[in-house]
C-alpha positions in Angstrom: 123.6 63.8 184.7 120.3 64.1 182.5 118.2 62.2 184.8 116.2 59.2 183.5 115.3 58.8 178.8 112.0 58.8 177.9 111.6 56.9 174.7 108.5 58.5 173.5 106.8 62.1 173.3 105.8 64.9 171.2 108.1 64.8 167.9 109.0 68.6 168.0 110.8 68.1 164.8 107.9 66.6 162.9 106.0 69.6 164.1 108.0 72.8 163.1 108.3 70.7 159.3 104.7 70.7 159.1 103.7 73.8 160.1 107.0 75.1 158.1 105.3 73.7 154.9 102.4 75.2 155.2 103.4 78.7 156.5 105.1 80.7 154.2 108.3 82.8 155.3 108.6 86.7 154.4 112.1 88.3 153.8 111.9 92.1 154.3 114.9 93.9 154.0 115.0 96.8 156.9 118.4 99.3 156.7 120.5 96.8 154.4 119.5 94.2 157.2 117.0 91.1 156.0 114.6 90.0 158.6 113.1 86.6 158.2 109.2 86.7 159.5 106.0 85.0 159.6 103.6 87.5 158.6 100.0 86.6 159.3 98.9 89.9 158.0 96.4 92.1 158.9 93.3 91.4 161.0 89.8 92.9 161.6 90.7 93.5 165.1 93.2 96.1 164.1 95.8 94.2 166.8 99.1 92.9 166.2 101.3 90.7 168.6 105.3 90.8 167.8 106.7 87.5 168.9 110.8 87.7 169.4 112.6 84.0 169.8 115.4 83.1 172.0 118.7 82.4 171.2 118.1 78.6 169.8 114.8 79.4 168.1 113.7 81.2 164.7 110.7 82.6 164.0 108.6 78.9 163.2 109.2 78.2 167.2 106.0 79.9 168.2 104.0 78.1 165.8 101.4 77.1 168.5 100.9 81.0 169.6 100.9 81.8 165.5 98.4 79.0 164.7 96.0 79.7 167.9 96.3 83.9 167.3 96.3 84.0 163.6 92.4 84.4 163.6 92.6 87.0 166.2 95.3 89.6 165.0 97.8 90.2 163.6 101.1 88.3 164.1 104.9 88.7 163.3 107.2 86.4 164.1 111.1 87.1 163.3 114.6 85.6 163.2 116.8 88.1 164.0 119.4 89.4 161.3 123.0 88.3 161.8 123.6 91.6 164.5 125.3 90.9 167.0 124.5 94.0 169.2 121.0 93.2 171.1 120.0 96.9 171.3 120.0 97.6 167.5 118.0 94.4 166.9 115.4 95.9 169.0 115.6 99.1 167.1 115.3 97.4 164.0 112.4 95.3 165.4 110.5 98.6 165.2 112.1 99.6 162.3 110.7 96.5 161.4 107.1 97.6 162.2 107.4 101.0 161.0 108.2 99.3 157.6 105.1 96.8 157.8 102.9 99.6 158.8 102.3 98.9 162.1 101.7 101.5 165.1 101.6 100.2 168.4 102.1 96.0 168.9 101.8 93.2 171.7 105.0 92.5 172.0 106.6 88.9 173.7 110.1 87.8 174.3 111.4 84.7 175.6 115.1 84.5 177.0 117.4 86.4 174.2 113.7 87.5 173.1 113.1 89.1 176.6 115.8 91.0 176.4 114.5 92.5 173.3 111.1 93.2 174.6 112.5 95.0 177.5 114.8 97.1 174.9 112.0 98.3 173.1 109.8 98.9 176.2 112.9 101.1 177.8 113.6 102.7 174.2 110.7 103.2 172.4 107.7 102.9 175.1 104.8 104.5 172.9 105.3 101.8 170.7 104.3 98.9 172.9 100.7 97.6 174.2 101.4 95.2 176.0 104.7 93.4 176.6 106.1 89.9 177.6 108.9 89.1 180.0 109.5 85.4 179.1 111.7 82.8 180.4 114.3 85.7 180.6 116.8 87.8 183.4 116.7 91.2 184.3 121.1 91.2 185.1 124.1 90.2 182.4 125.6 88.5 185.8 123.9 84.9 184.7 125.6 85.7 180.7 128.7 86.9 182.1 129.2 83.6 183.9 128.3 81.7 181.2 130.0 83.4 177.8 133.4 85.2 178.1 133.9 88.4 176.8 133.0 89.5 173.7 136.2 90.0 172.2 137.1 86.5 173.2 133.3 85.3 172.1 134.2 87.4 168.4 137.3 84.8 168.3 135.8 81.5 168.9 135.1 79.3 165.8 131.3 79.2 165.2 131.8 75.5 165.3 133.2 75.2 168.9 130.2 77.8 170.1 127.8 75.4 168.7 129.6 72.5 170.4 129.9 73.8 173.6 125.9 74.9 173.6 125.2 71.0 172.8 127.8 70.1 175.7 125.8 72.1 178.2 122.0 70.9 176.5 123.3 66.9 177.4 122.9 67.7 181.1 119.3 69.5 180.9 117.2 67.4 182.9 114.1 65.0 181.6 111.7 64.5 184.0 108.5 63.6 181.4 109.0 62.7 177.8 108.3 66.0 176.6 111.7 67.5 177.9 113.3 64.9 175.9 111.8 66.1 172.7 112.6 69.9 173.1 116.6 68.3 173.6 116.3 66.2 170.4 114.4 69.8 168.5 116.9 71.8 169.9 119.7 69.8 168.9 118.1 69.6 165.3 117.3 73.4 164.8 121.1 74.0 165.9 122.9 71.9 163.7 120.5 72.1 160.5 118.6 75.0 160.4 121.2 77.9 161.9 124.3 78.9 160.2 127.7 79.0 162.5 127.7 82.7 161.9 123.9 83.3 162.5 124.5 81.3 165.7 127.8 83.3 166.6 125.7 86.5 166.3 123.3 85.2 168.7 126.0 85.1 171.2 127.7 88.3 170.4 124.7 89.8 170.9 124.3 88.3 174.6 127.9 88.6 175.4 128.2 92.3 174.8 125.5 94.0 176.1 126.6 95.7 179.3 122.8 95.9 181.0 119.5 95.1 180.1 117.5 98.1 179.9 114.6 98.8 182.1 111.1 98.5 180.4 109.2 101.9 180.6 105.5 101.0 180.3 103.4 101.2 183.0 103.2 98.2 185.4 99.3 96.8 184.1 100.9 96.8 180.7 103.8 93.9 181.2 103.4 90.3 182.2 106.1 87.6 183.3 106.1 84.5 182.4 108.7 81.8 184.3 109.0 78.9 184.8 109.8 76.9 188.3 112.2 73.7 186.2 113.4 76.0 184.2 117.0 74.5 183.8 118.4 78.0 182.2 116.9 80.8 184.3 117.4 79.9 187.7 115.6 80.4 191.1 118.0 83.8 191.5 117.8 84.9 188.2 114.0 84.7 187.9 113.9 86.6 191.6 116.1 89.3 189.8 113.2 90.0 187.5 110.9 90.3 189.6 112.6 92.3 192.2 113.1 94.4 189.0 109.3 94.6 188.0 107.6 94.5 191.8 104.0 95.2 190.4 103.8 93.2 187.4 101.4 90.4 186.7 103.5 86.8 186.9 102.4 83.8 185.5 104.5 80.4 186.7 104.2 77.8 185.2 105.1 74.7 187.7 106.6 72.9 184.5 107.3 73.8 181.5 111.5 74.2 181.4 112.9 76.8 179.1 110.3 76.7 176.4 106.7 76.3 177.6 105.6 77.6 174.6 105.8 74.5 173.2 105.9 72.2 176.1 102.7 74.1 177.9 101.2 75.3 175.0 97.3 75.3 175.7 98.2 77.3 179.2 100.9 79.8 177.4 98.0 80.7 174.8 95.7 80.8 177.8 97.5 83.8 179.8 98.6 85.6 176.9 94.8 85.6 175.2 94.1 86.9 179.3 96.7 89.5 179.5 96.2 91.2 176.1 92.7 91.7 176.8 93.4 93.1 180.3 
C-alpha cells in the first residue's frame, strides 16, 4: 500500500513547465548521436558542473541545481541519447565535453545517473573534479532482480515497460505531501514527455550492463549522497556503496526519497556548493 494521500504540495509539474519556458534546450549532435542539454555556458569562474539524470528524469529535472549554480559556473544538463549500453553514454558524455570545449568538469549522477558518474570516474579519471554518487548502487544485484535479461528486456513492448514502471510507482510510499507530487511529476514526465523507445533504452541500458565500474579518483574527490526513505535504493543497496567507497564524504539526507533534488532542494544545493569547494 501507498500509505496515507496528501491533497496538496509542491506542483512539480507546474515547475519543470515554467522553468522549461524560460530555459532554452541545445541539441548537439556527438558521433551521429543527438544529446539534448541545458547549456548555461561559460562562466568567469572557469568551472563547469555536468549533471547526469536518472532513469525517469531529463535534463529540466535539476532545474533547482541549474537555477541556484548558473551564476557560479558553468552547467550542462543532458538527456541521454536513445543508447541502450550505459558505458558508451558515459563515453559520449565526454565526448560530449570534448565537443563543448570543456577540460575537466564536476560531475553528478543520480540512480541511472550514478552509474554514469562512476563510468566516467573508472574510464576517464583525468577528466573529473569532483564527482557525485547519488541516490545510486555500487552491484547490478538490485537491477537484476528487478528487470530480466536483456534479451528478454529488447523484447518487451515499450508500452508494457512503461506500465509496469507506473505499476511499481503506485506502491511508493507518501509520508508528507511532497512525496505525492514527485508520483503525480513522475507519472507525467513518463507518459508525456519520453518516447516508448527513449524509455526502452533507459532500461536496456540498466539491464545489460554486467558491473558498475569502480570510480578512479581519489577518495577527497567523490561525495555520496543517499537517502534514509529512499523507496528505490534500499538499506543494502546504499551499504553496498559505501562498503565500495570506505573513505568517501556521505551526505544522508533523513528524507528526501529517490529525488531530493527536488524534494530537499535548499540542503542538496547546500552540500554540493560545500563539496566542490573542498
Amino acid at each position: 500500500m501507498s500509505g496515507a494521500k496528501h491533497p496538496t504540495g509542491p506542483d512539480y509539474i507546474a515547475e519543470g513547465a515554467a522553468f522549461r519556458a524560460r530555459t532554452p534546450f541545445t541539441r548537439v549532435e556527438v558521433r551521429r548521436r543527438v544529446w539534448k542539454i541545458i547549456d548555461t555556458g561559460a562562466a568567469a569562474s572557469g568551472e563547469t558542473l555536468l549533471l547526469c539524470p536518472g532513469t525517469l528524469g531529463n535534463a529540466d529535472i535539476f532545474r533547482n541545481v541549474i537555477d541556484a549554480l548558473r551564476q557560479e559556473m558553468r552547467v550542462i544538463s543532458v538527456t541521454y541519447p536513445m543508447i541502450g549500453d550505459a558505458i558508451a553514454i558515459a563515453d559520449g558524455a565526454v565526448q560530449l565535453l570534448d565537443q563543448l570545449g570543456v577540460g575537466q568538469a564536476h560531475i553528478l549522477g543520480s540512480s541511472l545517473g550514478g552509474i554514469i558518474t562512476q563510468t566516467i570516474a573508472a574510464r576517464h579519471p583525468g577528466r573529473t573534479k569532483h564527482v557525485f554518487v547519488a541516490n545510486s548502487l555500487a552491484t547490478m544485484d538490485a537491477i537484476r532482480a528487478l528487470l530480466p535479461p536483456p534479451e528478454q528486456v529488447a523484447q518487451i513492448p515499450p508500452r508494457a515497460l512503461k506500465a509496469i514502471v507506473l505499476d511499481n510507482m503506485a506502491d511508493w510510499p507518501e509520508p508528507a505531501p511532497e512525496f505525492t507530487a514527485i508520483k503525480a511529476f513522475l507519472k507525467n514526465e513518463l507518459t508525456t514527455r519520453f518516447t516508448g523507445q527513449a524509455f526502452k533504452a533507459r532500461a536496456l541500458a540498466l539491464a545489460s550492463l554486467d558491473a558498475i565500474p569502480v570510480a578512479q579518483v581519489p577518495s577527497a574527490q567523490m561525495t555520496i549522497l543517499q537517502a534514509d526513505d529512499d523507496p528505490l535504493v534500499t538499506k543494502p543497496v546504499r551499504q553496498s556503496v559505501l562498503d565500495r567507497y570506505p573513505d568517501v564524504f556521505v551526505h544522508t539526507f533523513k528524507t528526501g526519497g529517490h529525488f531530493p533534488y527536488l524534494t530537499r532542494a535548499d540542503e542538496y544545493i547546500r552540500i554540493l556548493k560545500q563539496r566542490m569547494a573542498a
